[in-house]
N, C-alpha and C positions, 0 to 999 in steps of 0.2 A: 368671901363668897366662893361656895363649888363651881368651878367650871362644868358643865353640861357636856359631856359626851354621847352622841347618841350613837349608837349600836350601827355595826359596820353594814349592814343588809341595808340601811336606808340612804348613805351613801351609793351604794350599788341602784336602789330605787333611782336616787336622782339621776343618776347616770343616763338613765332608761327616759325623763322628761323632752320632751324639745323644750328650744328657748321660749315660745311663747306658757309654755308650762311651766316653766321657773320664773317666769317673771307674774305670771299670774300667781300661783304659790307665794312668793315672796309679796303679791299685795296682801294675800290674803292674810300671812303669818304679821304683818306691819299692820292691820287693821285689826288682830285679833291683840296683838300685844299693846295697842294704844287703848282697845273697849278696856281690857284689864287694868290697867294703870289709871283713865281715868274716868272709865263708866262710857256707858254706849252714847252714839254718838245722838245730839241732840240737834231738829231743825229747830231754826231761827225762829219760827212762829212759838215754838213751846219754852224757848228762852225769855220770849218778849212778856209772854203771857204768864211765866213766874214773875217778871218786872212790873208787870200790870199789876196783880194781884197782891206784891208786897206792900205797893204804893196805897193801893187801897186799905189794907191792914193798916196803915199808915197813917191813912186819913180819920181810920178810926178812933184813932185816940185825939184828936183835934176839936173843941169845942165848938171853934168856927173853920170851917174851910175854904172858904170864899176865897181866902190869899194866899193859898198853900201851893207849893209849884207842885206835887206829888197831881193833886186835880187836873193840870196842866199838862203834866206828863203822861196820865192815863188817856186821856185825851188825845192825845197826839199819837201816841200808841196803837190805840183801836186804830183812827180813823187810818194812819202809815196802813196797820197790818190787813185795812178792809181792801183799800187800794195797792197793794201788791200781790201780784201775780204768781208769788210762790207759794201763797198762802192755798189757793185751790192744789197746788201739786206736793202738799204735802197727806201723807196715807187717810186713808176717812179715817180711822182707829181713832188716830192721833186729833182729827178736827172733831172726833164723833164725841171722844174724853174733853177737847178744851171746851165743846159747845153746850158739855151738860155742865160742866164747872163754873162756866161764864152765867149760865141762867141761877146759877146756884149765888153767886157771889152777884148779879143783877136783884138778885130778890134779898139778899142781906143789907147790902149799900144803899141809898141812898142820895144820891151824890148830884145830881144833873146830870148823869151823861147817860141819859138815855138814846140822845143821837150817837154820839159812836160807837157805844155795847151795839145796838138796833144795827148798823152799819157794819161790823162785825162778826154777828150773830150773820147777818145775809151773807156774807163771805165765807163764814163755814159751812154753810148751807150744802149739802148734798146735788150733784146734778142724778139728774133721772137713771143713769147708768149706773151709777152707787146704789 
């Protein structure tokens, strides 16, 4: 592999930084080189909510589900992600995408969980300032 040399002016640039400008810098180049390697970073609610949704894929192929842990675990899932508190601080974008996908895969499934989708679903709910 080429070693990267970059060009002596930007050497001279840093020189010119204060410390809290190279240390911000250096988050910056440490965050931008970890999104490249392994894609942008993801919150926990949109992690959970791909785990939601495979379970459910999951369930679909199941003639009976009644004793499937996958129902158990979607289950536990919602209701976790309606009762924690990071799930309102994360971007509307992001709760605005999982809550039309959720209605979307609510109206495919059929499953019993309509209490925790519902419990959920109110969780990603918008407050008045959004």
């Amino acid at each position: 592999m080429r070693k990267y040399t970059p060009p002596p002016n930007v050497y001279e640039l840093l020189k010119t930084f204060s410390l809290e400008e190279k240390e911000e810098l250096l988050k910056y180049l440490q965050k931008s080189v970890e999104e490249e390697k392994y894609g942008p970073h993801k919150y926990y609610l949109e992690t959970e909510w791909e785990r939601i949704k495979g379970n459910l894929y999951l369930l679909s192929f199941e003639p009976y589900i009644d004793d499937q842990t996958e129902l158990l675990d979607v289950w536990d899932s919602c209701e976790f992600l309606a009762k924690d508190p990071r799930t309102k601080t994360v971007p509307k974008e992001i709760r605005r995408r999982i809550l039309m996908e959720l209605n979307q895969v609510w109206d495919s499934y059929d499953y019993g969980l309509d209490e925790p989708m519902g419990m959920l679903e109110k969780a990603l709910m918008f407050s008045d300032e959004e």
